[in-house]
mmJSON file of the N, C-alpha and C atoms, coordinates in Angstrom:
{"data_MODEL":{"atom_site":{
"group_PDB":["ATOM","ATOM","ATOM","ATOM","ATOM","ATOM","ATOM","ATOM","ATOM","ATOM","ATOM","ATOM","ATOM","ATOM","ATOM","ATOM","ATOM","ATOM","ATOM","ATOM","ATOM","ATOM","ATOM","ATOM","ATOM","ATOM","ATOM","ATOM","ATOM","ATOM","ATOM","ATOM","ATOM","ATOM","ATOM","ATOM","ATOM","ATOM","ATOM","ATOM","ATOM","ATOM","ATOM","ATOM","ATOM","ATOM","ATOM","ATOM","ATOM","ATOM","ATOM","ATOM","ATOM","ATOM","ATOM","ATOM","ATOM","ATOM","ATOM","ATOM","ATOM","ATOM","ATOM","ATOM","ATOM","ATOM","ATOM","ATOM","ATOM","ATOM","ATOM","ATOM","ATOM","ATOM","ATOM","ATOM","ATOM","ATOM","ATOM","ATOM","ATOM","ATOM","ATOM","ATOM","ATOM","ATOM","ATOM","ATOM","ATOM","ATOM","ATOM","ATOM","ATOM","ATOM","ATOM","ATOM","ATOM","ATOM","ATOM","ATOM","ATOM","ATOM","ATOM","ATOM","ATOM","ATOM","ATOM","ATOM","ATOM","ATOM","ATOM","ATOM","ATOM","ATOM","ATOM","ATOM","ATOM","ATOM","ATOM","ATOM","ATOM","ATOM","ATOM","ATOM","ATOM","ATOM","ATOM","ATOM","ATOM","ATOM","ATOM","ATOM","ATOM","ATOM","ATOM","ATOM","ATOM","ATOM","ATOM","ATOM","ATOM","ATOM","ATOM","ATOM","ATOM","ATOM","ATOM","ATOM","ATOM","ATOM","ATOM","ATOM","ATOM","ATOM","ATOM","ATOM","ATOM","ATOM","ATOM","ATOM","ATOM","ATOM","ATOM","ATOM","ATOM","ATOM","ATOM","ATOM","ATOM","ATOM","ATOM","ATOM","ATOM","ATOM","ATOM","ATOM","ATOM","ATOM","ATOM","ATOM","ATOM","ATOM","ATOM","ATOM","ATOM","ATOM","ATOM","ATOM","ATOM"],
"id":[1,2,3,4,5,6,7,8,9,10,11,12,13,14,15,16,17,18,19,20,21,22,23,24,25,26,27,28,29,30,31,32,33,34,35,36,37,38,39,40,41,42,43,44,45,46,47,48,49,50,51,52,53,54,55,56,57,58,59,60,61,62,63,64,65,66,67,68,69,70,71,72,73,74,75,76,77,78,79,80,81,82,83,84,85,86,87,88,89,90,91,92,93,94,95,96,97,98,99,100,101,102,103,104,105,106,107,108,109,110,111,112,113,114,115,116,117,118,119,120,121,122,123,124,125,126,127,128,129,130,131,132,133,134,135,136,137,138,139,140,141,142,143,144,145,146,147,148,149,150,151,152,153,154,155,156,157,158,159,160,161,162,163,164,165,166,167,168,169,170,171,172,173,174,175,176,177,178,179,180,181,182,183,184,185,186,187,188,189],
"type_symbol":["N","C","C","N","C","C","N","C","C","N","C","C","N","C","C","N","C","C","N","C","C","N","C","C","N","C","C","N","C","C","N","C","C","N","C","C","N","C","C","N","C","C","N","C","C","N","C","C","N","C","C","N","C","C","N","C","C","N","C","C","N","C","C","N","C","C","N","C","C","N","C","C","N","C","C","N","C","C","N","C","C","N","C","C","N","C","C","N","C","C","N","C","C","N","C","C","N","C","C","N","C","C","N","C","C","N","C","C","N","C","C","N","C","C","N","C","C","N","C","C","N","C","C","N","C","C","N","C","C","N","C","C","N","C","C","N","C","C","N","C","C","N","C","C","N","C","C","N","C","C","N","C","C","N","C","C","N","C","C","N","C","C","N","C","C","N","C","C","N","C","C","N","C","C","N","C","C","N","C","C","N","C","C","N","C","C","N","C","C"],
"label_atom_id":["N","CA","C","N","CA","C","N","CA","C","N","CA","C","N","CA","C","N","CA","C","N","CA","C","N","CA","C","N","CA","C","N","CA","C","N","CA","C","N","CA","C","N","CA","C","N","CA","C","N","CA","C","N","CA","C","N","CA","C","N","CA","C","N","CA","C","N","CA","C","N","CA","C","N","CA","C","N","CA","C","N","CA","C","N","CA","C","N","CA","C","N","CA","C","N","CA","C","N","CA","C","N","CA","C","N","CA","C","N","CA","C","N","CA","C","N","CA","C","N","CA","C","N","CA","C","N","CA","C","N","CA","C","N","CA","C","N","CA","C","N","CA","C","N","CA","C","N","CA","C","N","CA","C","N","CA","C","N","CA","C","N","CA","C","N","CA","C","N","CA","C","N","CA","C","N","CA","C","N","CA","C","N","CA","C","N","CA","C","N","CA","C","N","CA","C","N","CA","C","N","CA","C","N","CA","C","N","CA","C","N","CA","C","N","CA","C","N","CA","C"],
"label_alt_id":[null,null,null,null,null,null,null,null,null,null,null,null,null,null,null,null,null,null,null,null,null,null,null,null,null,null,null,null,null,null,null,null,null,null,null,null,null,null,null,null,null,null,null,null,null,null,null,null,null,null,null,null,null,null,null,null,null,null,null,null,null,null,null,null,null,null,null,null,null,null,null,null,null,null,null,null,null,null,null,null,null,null,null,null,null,null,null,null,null,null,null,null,null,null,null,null,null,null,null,null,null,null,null,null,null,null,null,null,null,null,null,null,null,null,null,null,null,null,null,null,null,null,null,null,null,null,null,null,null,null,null,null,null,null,null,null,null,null,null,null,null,null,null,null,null,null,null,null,null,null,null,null,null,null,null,null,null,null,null,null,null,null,null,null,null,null,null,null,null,null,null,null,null,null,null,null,null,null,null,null,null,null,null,null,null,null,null,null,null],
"label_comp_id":["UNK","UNK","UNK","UNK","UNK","UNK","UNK","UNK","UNK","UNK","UNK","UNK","UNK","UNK","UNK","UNK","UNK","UNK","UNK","UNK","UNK","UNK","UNK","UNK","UNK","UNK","UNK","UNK","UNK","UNK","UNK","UNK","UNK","UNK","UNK","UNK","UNK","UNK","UNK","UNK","UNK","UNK","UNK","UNK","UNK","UNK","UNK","UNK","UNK","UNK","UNK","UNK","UNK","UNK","UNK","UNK","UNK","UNK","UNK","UNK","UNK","UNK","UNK","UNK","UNK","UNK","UNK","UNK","UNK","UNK","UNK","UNK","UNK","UNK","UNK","UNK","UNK","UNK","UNK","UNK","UNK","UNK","UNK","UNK","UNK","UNK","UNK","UNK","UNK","UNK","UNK","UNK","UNK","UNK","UNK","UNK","UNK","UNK","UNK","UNK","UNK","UNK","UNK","UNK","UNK","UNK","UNK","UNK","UNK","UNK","UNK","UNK","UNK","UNK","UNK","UNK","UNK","UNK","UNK","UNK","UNK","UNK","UNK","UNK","UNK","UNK","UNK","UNK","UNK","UNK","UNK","UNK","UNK","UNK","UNK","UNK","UNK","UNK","UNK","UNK","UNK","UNK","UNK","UNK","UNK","UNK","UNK","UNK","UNK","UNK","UNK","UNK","UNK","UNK","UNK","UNK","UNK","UNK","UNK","UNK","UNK","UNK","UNK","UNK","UNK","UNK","UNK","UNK","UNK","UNK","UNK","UNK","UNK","UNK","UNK","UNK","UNK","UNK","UNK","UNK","UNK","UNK","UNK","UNK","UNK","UNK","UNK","UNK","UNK"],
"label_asym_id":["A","A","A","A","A","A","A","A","A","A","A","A","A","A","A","A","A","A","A","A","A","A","A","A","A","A","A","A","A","A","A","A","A","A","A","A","A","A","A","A","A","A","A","A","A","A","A","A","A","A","A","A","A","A","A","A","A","A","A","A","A","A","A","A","A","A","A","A","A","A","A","A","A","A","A","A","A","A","A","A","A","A","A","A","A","A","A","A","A","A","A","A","A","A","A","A","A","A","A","A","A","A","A","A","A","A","A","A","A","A","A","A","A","A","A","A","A","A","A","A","A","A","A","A","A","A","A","A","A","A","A","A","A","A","A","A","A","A","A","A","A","A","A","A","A","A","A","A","A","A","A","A","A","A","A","A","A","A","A","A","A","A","A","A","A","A","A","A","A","A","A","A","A","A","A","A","A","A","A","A","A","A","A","A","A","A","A","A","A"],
"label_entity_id":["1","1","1","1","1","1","1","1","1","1","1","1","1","1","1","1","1","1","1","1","1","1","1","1","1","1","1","1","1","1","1","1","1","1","1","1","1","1","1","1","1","1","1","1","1","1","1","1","1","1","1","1","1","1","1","1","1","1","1","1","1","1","1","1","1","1","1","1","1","1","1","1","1","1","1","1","1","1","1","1","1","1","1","1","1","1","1","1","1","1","1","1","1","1","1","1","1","1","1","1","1","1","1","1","1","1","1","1","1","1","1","1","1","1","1","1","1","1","1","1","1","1","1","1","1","1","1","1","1","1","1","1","1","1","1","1","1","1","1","1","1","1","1","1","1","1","1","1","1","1","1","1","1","1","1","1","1","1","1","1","1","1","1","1","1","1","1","1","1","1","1","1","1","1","1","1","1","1","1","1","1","1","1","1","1","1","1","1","1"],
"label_seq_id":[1,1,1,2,2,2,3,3,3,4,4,4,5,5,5,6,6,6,7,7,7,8,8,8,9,9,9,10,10,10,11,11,11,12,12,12,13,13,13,14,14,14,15,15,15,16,16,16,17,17,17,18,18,18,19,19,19,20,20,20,21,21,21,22,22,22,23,23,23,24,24,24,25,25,25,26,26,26,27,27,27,28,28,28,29,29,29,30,30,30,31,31,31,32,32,32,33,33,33,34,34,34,35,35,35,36,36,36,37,37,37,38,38,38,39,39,39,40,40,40,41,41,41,42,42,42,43,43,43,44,44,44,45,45,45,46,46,46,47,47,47,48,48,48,49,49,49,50,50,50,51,51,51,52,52,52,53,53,53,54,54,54,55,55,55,56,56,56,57,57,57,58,58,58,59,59,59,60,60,60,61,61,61,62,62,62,63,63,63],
"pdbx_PDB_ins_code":[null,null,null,null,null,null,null,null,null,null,null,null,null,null,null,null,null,null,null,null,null,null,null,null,null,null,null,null,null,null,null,null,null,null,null,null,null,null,null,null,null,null,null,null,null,null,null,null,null,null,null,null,null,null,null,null,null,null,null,null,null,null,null,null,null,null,null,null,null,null,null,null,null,null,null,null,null,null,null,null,null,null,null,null,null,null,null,null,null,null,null,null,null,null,null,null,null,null,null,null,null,null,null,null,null,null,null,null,null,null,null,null,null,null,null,null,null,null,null,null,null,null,null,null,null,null,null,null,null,null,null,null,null,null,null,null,null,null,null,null,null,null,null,null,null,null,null,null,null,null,null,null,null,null,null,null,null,null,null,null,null,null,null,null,null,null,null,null,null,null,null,null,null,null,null,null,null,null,null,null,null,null,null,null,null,null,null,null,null],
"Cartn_x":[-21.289,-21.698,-21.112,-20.23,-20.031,-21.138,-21.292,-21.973,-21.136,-21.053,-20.165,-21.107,-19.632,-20.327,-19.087,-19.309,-17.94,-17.38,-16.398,-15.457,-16.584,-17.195,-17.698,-18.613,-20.002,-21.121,-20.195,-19.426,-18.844,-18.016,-17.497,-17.363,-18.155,-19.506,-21.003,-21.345,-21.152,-21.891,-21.083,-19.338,-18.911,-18.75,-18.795,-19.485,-21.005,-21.736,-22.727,-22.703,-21.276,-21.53,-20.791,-20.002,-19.616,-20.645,-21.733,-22.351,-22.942,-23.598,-23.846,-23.809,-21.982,-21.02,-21.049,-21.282,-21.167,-22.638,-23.697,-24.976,-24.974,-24.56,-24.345,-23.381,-21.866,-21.272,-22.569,-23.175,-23.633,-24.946,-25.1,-26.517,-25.939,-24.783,-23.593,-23.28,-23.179,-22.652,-23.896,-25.29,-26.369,-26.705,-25.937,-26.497,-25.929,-26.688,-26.585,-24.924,-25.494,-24.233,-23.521,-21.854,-21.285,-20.511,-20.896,-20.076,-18.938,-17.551,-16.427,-15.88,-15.966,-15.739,-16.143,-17.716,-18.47,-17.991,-17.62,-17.349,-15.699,-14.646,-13.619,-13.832,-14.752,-14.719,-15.11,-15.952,-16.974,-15.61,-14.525,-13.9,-13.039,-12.832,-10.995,-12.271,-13.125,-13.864,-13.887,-14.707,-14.589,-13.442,-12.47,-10.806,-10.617,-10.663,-9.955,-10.943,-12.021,-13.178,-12.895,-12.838,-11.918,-11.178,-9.915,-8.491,-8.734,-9.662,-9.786,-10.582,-11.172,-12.211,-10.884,-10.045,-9.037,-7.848,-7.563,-7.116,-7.453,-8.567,-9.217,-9.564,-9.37,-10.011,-8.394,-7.371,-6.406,-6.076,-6.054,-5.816,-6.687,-7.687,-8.988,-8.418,-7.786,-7.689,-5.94,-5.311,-3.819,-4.391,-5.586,-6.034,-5.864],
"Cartn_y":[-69.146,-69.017,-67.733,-67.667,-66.828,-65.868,-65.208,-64.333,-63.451,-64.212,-63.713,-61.679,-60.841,-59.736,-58.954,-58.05,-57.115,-56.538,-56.07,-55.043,-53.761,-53.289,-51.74,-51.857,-53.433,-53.336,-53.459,-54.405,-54.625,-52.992,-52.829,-51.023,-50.305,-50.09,-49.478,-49.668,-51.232,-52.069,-51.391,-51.446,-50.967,-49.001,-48.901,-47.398,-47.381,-48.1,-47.761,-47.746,-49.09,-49.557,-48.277,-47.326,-46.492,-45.135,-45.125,-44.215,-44.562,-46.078,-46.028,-45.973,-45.892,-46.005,-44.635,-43.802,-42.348,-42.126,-42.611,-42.433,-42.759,-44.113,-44.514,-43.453,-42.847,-41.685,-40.481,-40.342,-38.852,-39.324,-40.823,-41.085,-41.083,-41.545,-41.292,-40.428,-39.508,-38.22,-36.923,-37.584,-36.907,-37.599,-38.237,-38.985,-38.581,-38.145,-37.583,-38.577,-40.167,-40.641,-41.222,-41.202,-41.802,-43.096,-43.759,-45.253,-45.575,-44.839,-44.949,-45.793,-47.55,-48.446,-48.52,-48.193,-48.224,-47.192,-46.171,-45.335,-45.124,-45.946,-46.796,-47.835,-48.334,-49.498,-48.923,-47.983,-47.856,-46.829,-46.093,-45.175,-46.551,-47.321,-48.181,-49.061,-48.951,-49.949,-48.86,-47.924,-46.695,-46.436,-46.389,-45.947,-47.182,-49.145,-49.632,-49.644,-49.769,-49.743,-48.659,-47.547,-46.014,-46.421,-47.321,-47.675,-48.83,-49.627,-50.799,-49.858,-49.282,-48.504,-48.104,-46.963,-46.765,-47.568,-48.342,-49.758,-50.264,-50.996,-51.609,-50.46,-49.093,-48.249,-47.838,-47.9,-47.597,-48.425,-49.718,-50.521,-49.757,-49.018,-48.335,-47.475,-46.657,-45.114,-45.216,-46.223,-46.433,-46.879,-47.428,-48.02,-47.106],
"Cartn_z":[-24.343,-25.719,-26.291,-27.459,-28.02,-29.031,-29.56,-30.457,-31.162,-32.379,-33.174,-33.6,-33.48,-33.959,-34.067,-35.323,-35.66,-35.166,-35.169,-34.388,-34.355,-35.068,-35.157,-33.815,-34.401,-32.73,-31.636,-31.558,-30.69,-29.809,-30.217,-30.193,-29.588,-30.513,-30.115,-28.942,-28.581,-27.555,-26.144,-26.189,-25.259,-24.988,-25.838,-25.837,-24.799,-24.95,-24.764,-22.911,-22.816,-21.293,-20.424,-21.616,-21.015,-20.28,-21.254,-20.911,-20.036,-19.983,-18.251,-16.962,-17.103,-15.928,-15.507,-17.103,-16.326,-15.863,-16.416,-15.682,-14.232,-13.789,-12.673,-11.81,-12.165,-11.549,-11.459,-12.103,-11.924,-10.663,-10.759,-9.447,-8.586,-7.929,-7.001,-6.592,-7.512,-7.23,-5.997,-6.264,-5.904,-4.924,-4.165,-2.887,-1.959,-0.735,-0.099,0.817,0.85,1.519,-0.091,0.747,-0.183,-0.022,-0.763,-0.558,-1.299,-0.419,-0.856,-1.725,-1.325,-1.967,-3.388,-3.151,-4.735,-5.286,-5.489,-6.394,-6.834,-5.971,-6.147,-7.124,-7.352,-8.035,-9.209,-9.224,-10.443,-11.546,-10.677,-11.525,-11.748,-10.825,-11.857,-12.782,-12.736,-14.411,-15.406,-14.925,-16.218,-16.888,-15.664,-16.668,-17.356,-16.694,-17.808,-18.723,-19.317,-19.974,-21.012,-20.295,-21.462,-21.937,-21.294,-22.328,-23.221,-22.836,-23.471,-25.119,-24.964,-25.971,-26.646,-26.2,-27.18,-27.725,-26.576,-27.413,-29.085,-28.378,-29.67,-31.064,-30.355,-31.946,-32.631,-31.202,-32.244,-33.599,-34.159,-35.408,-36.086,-35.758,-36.731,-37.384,-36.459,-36.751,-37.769,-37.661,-38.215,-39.232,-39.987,-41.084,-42.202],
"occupancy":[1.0,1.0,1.0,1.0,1.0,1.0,1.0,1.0,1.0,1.0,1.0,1.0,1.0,1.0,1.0,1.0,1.0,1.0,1.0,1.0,1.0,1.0,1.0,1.0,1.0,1.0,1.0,1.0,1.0,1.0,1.0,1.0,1.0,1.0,1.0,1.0,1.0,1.0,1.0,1.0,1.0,1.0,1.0,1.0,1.0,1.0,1.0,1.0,1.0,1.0,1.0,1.0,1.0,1.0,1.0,1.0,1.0,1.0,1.0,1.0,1.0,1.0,1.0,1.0,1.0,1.0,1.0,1.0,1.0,1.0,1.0,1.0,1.0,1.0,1.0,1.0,1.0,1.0,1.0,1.0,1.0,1.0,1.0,1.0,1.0,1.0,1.0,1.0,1.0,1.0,1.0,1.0,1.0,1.0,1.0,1.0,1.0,1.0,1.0,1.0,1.0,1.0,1.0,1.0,1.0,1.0,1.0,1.0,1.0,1.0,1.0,1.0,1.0,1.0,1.0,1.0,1.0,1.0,1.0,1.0,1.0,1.0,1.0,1.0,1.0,1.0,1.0,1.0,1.0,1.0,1.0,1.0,1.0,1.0,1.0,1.0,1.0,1.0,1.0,1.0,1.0,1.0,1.0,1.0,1.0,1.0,1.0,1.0,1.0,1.0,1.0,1.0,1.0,1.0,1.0,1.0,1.0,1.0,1.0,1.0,1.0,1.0,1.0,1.0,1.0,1.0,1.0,1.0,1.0,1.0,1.0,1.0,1.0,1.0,1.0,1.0,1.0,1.0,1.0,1.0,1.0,1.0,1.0,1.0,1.0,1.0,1.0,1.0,1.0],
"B_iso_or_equiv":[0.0,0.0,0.0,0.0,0.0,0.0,0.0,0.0,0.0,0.0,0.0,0.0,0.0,0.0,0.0,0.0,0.0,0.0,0.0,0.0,0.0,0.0,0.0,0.0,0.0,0.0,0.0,0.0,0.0,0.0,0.0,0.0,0.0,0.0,0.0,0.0,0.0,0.0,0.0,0.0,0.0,0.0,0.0,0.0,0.0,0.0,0.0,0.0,0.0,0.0,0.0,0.0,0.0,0.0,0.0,0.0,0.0,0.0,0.0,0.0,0.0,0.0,0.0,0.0,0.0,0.0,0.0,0.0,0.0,0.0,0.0,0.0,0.0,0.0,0.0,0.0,0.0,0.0,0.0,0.0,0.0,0.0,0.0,0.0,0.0,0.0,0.0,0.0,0.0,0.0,0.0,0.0,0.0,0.0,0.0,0.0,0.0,0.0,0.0,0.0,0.0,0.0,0.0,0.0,0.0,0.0,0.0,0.0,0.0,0.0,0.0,0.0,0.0,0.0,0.0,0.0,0.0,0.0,0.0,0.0,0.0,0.0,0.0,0.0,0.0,0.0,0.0,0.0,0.0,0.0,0.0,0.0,0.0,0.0,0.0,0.0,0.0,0.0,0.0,0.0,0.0,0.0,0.0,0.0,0.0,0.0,0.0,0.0,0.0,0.0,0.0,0.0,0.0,0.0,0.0,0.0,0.0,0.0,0.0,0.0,0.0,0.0,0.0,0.0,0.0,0.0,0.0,0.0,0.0,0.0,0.0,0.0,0.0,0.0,0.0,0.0,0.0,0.0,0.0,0.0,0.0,0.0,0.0,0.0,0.0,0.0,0.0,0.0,0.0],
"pdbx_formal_charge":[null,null,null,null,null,null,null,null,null,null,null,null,null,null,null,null,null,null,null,null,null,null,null,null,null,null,null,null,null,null,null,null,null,null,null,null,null,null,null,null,null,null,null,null,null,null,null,null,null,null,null,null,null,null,null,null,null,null,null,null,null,null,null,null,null,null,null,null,null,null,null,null,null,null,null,null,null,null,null,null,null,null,null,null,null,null,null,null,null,null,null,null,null,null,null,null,null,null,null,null,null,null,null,null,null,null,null,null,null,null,null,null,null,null,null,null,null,null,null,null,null,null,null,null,null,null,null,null,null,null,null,null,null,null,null,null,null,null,null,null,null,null,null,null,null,null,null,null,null,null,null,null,null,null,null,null,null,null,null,null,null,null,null,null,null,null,null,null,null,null,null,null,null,null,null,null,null,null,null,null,null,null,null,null,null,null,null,null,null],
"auth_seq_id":[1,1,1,2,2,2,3,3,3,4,4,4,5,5,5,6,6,6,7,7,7,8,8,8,9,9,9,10,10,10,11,11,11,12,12,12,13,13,13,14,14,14,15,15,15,16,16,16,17,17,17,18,18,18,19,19,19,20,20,20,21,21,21,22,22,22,23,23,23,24,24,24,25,25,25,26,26,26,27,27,27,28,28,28,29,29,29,30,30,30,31,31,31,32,32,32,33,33,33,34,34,34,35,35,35,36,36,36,37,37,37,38,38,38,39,39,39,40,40,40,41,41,41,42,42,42,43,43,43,44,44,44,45,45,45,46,46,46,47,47,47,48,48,48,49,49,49,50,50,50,51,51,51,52,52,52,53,53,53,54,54,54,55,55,55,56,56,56,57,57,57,58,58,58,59,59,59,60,60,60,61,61,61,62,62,62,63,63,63],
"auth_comp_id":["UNK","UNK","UNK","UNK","UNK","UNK","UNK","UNK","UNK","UNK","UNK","UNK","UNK","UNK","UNK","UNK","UNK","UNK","UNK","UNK","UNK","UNK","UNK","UNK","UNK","UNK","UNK","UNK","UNK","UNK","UNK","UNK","UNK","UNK","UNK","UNK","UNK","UNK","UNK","UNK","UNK","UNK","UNK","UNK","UNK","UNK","UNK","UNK","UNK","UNK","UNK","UNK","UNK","UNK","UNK","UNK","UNK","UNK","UNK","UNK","UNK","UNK","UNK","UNK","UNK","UNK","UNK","UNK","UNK","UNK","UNK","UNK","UNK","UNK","UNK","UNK","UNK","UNK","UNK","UNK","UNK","UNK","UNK","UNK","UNK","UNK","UNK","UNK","UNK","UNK","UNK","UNK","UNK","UNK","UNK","UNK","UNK","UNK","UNK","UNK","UNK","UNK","UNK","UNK","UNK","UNK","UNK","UNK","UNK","UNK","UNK","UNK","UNK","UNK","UNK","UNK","UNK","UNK","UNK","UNK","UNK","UNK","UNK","UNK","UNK","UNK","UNK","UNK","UNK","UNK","UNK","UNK","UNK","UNK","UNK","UNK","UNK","UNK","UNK","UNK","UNK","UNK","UNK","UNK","UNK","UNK","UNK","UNK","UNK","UNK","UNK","UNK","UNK","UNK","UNK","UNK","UNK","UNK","UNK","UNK","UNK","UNK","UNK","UNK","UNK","UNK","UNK","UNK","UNK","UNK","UNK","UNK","UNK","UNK","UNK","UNK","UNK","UNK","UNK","UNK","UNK","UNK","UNK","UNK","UNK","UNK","UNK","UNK","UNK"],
"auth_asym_id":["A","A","A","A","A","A","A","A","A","A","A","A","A","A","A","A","A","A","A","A","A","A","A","A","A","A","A","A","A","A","A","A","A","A","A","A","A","A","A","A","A","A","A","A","A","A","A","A","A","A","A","A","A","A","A","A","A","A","A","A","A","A","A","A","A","A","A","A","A","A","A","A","A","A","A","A","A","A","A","A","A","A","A","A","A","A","A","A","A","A","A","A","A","A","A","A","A","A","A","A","A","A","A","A","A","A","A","A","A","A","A","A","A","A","A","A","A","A","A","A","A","A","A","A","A","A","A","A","A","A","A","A","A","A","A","A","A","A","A","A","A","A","A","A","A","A","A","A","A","A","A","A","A","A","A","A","A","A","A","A","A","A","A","A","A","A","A","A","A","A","A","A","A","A","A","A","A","A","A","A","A","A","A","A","A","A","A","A","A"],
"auth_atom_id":["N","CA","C","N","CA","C","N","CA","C","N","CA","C","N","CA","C","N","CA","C","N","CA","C","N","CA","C","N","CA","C","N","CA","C","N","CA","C","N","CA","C","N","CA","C","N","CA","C","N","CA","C","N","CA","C","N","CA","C","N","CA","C","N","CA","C","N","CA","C","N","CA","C","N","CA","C","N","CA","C","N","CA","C","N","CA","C","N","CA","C","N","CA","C","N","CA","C","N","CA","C","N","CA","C","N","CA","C","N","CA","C","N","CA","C","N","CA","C","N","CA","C","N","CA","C","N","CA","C","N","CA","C","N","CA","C","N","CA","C","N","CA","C","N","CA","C","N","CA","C","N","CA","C","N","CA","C","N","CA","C","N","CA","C","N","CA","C","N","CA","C","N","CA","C","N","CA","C","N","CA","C","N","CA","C","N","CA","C","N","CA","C","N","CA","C","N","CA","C","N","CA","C","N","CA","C","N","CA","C","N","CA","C","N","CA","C","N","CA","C"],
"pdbx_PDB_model_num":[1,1,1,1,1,1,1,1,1,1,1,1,1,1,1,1,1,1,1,1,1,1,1,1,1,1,1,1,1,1,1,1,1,1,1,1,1,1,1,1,1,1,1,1,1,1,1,1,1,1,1,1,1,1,1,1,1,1,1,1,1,1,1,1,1,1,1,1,1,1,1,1,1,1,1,1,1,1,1,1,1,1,1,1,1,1,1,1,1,1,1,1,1,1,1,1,1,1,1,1,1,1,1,1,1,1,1,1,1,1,1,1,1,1,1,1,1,1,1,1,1,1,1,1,1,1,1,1,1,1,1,1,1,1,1,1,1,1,1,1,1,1,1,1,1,1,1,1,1,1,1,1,1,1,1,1,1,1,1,1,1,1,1,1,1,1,1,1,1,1,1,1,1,1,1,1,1,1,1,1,1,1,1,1,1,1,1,1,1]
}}}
């Protein structure tokens, strides 16, 4: 099912998933063990997730 919604929430929305990725890095970060794999995974989503964010805002910002 789609849900139609604008470029701006849509934006907001992935903004928001960003801040939880870094919430999730900083609970990671305070554990005593570390689970290599998971925090491999969690930085290559944050980075494409970051580029995808500036992706989509560059047509914004050329407006």
């Amino acid at each position: 099912m789609c849900i139609p919604m604008d470029d701006t929430a849509m934006l907001c929305w992935l903004k928001q998933q960003v801040r939880v990725l870094e919430a999730w890095r900083e609970e990671l970060a305070c554990r005593s063990e570390i689970d290599i794999a998971t925090v491999t995974r969690l930085e290559r989503h944050y980075a494409w997730l970051t580029s995808e964010i500036m992706r989509l805002e560059m047509p914004r910002r050329a407006a």
